[in-house]
C-alpha positions as CSV (number, residue, x, y, z in Angstrom):
1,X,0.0,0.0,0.0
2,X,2.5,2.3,0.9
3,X,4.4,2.0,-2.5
4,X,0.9,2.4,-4.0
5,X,0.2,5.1,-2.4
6,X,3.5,7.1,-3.6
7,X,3.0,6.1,-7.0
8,X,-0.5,7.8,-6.9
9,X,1.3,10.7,-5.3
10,X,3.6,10.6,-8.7
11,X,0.9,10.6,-10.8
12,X,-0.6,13.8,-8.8
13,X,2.5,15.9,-9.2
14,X,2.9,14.7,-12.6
15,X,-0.4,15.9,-13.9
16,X,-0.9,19.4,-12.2
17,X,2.6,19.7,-13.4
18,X,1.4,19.6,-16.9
19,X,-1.4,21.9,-16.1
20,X,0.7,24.0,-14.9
21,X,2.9,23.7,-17.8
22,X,-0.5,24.3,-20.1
23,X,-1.5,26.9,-18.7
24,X,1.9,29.2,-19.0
25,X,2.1,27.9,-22.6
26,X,-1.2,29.5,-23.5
27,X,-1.0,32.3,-21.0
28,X,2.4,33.1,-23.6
29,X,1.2,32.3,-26.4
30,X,-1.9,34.4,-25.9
31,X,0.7,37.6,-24.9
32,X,2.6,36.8,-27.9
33,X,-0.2,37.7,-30.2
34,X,-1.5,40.5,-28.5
35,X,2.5,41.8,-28.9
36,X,2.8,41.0,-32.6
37,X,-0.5,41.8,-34.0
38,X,-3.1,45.3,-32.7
39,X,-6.4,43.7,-31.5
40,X,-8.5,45.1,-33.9
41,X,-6.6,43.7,-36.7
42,X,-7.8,39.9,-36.0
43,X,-11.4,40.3,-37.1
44,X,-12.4,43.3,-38.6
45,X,-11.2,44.2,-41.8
46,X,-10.1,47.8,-40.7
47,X,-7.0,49.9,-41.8
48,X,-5.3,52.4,-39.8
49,X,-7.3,55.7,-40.3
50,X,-3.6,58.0,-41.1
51,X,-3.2,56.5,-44.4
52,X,-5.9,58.3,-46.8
53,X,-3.7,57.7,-50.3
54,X,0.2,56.3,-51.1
55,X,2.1,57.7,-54.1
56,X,2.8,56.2,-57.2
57,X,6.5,55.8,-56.6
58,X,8.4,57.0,-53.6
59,X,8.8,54.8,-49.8
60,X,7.1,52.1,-50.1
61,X,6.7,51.9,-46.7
62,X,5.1,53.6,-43.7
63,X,5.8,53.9,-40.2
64,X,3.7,54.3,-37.2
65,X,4.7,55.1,-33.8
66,X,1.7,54.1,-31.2
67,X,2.7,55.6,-27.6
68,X,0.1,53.5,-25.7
69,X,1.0,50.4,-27.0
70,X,5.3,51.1,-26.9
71,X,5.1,49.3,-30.4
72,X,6.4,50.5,-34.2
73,X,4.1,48.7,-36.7
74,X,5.7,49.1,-40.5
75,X,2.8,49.1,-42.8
76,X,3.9,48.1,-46.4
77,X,1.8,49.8,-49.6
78,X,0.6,46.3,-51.4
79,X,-1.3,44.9,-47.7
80,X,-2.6,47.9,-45.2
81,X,-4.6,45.6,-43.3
82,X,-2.0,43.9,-41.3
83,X,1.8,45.5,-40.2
84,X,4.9,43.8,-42.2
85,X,6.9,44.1,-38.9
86,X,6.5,45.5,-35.4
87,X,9.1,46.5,-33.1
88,X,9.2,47.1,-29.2
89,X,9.9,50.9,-28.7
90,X,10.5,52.9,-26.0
91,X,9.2,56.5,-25.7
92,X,9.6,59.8,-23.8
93,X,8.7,59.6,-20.2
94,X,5.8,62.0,-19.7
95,X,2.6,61.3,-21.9
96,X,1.5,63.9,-24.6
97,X,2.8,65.9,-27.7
98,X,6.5,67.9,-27.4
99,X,6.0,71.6,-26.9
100,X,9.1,72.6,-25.8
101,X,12.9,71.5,-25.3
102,X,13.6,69.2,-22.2
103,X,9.9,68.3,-22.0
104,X,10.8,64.6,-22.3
105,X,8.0,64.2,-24.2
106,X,7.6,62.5,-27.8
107,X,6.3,64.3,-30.9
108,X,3.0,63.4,-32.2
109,X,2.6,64.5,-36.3
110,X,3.5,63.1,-39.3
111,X,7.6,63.7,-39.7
112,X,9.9,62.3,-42.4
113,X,13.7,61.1,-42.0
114,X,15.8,63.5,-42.2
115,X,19.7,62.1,-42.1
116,X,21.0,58.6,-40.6
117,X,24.0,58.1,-38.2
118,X,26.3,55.3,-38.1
119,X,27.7,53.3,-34.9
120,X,31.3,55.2,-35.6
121,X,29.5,58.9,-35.4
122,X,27.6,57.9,-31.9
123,X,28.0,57.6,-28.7
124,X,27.8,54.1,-26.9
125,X,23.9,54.9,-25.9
126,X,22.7,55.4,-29.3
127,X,23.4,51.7,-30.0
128,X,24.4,51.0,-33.5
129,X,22.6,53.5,-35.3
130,X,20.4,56.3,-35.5
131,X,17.7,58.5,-37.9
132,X,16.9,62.0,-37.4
133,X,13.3,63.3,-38.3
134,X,12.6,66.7,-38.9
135,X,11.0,67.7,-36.0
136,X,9.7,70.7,-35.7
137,X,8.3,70.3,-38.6
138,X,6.6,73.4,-40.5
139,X,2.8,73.0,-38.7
140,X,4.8,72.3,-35.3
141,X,6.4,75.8,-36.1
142,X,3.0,76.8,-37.0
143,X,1.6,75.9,-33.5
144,X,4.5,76.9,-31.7
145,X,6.2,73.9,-30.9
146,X,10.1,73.8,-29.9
147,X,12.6,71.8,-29.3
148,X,14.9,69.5,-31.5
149,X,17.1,66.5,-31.9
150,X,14.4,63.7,-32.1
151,X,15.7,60.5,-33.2
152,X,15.1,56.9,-33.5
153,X,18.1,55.1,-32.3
154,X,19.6,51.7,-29.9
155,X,20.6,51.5,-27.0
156,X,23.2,50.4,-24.5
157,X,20.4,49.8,-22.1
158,X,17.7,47.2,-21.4
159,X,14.7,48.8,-23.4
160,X,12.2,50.0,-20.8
161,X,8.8,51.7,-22.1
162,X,8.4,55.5,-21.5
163,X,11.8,55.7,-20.3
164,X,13.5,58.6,-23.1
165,X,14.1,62.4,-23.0
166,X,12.0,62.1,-26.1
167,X,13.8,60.2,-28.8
168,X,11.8,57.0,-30.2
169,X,14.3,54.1,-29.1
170,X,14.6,50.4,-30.2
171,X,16.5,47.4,-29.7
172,X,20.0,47.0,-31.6
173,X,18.6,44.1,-33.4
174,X,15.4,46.7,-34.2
175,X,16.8,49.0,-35.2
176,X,19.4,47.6,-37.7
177,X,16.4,45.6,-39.0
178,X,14.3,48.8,-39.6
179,X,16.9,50.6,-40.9
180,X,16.9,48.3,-44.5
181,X,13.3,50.3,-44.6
182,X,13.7,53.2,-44.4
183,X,14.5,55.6,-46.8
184,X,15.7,59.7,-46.2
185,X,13.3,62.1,-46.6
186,X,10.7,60.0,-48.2
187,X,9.6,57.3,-45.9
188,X,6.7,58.7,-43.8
189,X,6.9,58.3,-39.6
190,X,2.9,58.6,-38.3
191,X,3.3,59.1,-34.3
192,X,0.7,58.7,-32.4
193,X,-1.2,58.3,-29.3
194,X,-2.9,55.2,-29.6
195,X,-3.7,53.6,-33.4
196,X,-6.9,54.3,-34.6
197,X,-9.1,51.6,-37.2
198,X,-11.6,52.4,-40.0
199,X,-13.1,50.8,-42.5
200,X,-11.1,51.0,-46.1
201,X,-14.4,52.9,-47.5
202,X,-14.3,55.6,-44.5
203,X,-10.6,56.3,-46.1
204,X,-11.7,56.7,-49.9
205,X,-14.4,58.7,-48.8
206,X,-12.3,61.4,-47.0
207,X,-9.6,60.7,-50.0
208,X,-11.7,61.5,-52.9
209,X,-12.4,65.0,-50.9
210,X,-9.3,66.1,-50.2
211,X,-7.9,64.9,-53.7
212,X,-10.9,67.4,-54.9
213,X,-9.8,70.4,-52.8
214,X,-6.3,69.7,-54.5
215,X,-7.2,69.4,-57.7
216,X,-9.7,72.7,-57.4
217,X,-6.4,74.5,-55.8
218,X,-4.3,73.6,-58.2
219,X,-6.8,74.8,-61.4
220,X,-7.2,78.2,-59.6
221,X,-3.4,78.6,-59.4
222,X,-3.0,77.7,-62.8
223,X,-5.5,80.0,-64.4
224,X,-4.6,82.9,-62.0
225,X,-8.0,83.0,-60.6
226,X,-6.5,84.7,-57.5
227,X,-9.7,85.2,-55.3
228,X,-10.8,81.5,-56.0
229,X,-7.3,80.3,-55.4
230,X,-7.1,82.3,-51.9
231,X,-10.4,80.4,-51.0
232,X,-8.7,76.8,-50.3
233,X,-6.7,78.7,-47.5
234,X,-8.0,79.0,-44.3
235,X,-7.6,82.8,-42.5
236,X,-5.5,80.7,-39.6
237,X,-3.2,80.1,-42.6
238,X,0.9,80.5,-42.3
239,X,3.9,80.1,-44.5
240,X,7.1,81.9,-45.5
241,X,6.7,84.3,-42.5
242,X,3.2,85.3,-44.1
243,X,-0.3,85.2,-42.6
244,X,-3.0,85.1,-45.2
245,X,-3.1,88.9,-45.6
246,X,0.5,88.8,-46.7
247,X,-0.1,85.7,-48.5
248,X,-3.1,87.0,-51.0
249,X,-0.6,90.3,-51.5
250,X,2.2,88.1,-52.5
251,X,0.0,86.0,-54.7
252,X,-1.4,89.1,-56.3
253,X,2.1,90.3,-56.6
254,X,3.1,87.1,-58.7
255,X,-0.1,87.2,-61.0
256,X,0.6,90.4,-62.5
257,X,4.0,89.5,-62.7
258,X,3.9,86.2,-64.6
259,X,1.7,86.0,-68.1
260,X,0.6,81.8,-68.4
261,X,1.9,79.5,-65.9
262,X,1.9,75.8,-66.0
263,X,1.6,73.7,-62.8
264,X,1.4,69.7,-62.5
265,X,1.5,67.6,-59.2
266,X,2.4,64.1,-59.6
267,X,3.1,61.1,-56.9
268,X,0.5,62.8,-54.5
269,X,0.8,61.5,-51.3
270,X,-2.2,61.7,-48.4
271,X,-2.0,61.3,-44.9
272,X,-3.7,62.4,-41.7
273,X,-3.6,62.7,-38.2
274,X,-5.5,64.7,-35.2
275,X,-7.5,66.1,-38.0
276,X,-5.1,67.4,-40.2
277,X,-4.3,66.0,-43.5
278,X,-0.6,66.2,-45.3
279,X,-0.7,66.3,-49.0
280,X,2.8,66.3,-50.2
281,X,3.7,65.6,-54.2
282,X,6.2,66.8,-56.3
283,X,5.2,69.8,-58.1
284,X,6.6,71.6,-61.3
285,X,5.8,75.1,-61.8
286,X,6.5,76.3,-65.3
287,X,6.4,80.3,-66.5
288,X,8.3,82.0,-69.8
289,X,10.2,84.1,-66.8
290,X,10.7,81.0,-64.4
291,X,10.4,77.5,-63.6
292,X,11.1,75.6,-60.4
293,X,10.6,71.9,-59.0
294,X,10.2,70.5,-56.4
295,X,8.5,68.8,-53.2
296,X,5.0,70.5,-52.2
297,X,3.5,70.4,-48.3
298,X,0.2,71.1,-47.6
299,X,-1.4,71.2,-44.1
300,X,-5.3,71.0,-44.3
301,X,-8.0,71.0,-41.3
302,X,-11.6,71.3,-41.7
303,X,-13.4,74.4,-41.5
304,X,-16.9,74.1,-41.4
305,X,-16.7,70.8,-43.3
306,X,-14.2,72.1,-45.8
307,X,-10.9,71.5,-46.2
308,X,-8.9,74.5,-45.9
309,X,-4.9,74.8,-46.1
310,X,-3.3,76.3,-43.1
311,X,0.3,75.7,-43.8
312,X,2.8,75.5,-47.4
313,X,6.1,74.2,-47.3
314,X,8.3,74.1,-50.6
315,X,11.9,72.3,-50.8
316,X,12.9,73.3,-54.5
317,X,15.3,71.0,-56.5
318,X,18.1,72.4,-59.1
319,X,16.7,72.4,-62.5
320,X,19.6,71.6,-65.3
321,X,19.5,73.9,-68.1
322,X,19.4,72.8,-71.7
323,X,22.0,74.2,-73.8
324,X,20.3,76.9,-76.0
325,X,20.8,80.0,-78.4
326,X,20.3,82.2,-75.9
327,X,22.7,84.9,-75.3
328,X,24.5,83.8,-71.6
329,X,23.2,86.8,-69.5
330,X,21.7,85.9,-66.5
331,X,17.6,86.5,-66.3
332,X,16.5,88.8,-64.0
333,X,13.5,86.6,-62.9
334,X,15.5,83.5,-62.7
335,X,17.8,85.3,-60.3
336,X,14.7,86.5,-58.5
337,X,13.5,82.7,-58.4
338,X,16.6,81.7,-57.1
339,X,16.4,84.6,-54.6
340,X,13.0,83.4,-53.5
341,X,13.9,79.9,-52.8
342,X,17.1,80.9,-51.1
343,X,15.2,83.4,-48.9
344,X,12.1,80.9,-48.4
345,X,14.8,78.3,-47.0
346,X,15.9,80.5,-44.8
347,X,13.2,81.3,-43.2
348,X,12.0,77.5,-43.1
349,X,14.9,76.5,-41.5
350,X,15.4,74.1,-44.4
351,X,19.2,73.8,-43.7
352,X,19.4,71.1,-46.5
353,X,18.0,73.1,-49.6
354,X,20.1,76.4,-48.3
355,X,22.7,75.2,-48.0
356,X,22.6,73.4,-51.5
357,X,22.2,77.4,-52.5
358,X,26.1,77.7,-51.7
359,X,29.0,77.0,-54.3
360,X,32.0,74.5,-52.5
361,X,34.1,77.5,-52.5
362,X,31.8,79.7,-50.8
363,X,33.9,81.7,-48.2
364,X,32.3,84.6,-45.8
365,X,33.5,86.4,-42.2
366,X,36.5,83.9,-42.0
367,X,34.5,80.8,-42.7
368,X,34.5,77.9,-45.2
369,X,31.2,76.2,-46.5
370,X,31.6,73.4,-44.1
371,X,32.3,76.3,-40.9
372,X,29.0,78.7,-42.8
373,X,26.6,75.7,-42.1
374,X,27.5,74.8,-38.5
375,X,27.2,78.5,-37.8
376,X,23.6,78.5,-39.6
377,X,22.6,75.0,-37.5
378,X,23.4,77.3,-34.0
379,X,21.4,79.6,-35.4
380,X,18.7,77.6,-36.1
381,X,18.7,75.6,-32.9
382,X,18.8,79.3,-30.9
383,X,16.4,80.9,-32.6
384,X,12.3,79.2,-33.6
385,X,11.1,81.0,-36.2
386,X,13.2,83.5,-38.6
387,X,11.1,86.6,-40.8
388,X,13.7,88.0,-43.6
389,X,12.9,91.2,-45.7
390,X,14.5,92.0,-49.0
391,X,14.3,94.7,-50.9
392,X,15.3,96.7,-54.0
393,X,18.6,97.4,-52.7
């Protein structure tokens, strides 16, 4: 009896033990899939409400910070119903959007890449790599956000959530995986407080009215209709140091200045977030006097149920010149385009198409081109917003 008795003993231990060990396996397995995959994805067939329309070519890729959740999903353009990869984050430690330096908090907006860092140009916490993004952007200027220097980067730490000055951190092995993803200054970063589903036909819906505002804007530019054109802006409106005052006296400005203008938009681009939509596209403006290309921003909100723009933001590329009969004296309107863009840079802060402004052998007050543009990043990091005047001078 007694050897019967520890035998059933056995048995006892032996099968709660594998309870046990049942019970932790679907207890993981269950936190597993809640880590890897956002709730509402399972059943529902609901995208994330931030991405209204991709571009024809650019990123193909899309990446979205949720805060609540401590997660990076990476959303690919061909399946928008479930994330290609997700990534454990860590984020600033006080909740809410950045509004000013040492805030620890994180931004919240839509923000591109701006320049990546290898292992060799960072210090041991930054891990093996690290991406800045362009925060403040030109609405977070708008609303009168500061601060600066917000990356996504390693660590030499164990990754603990809400534990940054502000910087979106990953794993090493994270972030060298995201980094084959990503690519500078066209892959879109969404961050956010907490992702929010809709159905795929909520999103055309709200596409097809903003395409609509953008197509109307565009038409009203192109055939000068001036007071039409001004009507897409909202009276909250900003950009180039202008409110919308300055902005329809500008715009008269350039419609008596200019006989016909062409403009096209192509590889339009539509996202949203806390209301306001982003509609960037590369944008070719044409004149007999003056042409310029480049990358368009527009910040909408709703006003009454309309979309209105309440912020522009224009990086301009260098056109190359055909070869042509024309005697080699330089235009007085290109130089005023170039002028324009130079000046517009400026004020934007847009240290990246000033300083592409500068010939190599640029020399001023003692300083070299590679001294002139770590003068102007002081500047820009001292000062939030700069207003420049020209003149006939």
């Amino acid at each position: 009896m007694g050897i019967f008795n520890k035998l059933l003993r056995i048995k006892g231990i032996l099968l709660l033990s594998l309870v046990i060990f049942y019970q932790v396996f679907w207890v993981n397995l269950s936190l597993a899939i809640q880590i890897h995959t956002p709730s509402s994805m399972n059943n529902a067939k609901t995208v994330p409400s931030f991405l209204l329309k991709w571009p024809e070519q650019r990123a193909d890729y899309i990446i979205i910070v949720d805060k609540s959740a401590q997660k990076i999903f990476l959303y690919r353009r061909d399946n928008i119903y479930r994330p290609a990869k997700v990534f454990r984050c860590s984020t600033g430690e006080n909740r809410g959007p950045k509004s000013r330096r040492n805030d620890k908090k994180t931004p919240e907006g839509i923000y591109f890449f701006t320049r990546a860092y290898l292992e060799k140009e960072l210090a041991p916490i930054y891990g093996p790599r690290a991406f800045s993004i362009d925060y403040p952007n030109p609405l977070d200027k708008i609303q009168g956000r500061g601060g600066y220097g917000i990356w996504f980067h390693g660590t030499n730490q164990p990754l603990k959530p809400r534990d940054t000055n502000g910087c979106i951190v990953l794993e090493n092995g994270g972030i060298d995986e995201l980094a084959g993803y990503i690519r500078i200054h066209e892959t879109p970063v969404i961050i956010t407080p907490r992702i929010e589903w809709v159905s795929p036909d909520s999103i055309k819906q709200e596409c097809d009215e903003v395409e609509k505002v953008i197509e109307g804007w565009k038409e009203a530019w192109k055939n000068k209709d001036v007071s039409n054109y001004l009507n897409f802006y909202s009276p909250r409106f900003s950009a180039q140091g202008m409110d919308w005052h300055g902005w329809k006296a500008h715009k008269n400005r350039l419609a008596k200045k200019y006989g016909k203008i062409e403009v096209n938009i192509d590889n339009l681009q539509l996202l949203k977030i806390n209301g306001i939509v982003l509609a960037s596209f590369d944008q070719t403006y044409h004149a007999a006097e003056f042409e310029s290309r480049g990358e368009k921003r527009l910040y909408l909100a709703t006003n009454s149920n309309e979309w209105k723009i309440i912020g522009e933001f224009f990086k301009g590329v260098r056109i190359a010149k055909k070869a042509s009969s024309r005697l080699p004296v330089a235009d007085l309107h290109e130089i005023k385009g170039f002028i324009d863009i130079w000046k517009s840079s400026w004020e934007q802060q847009d240290l990246s198409t000033y300083m592409g402004l500068y010939d190599q052998k640029f020399r001023t007050r003692g300083m070299d081109l590679k001294a002139w543009k770590r003068y102007k990043e002081k500047l820009n990091k001292k000062y939030r917003s700069t207003g420049i005047i020209t003149g006939n001078n």
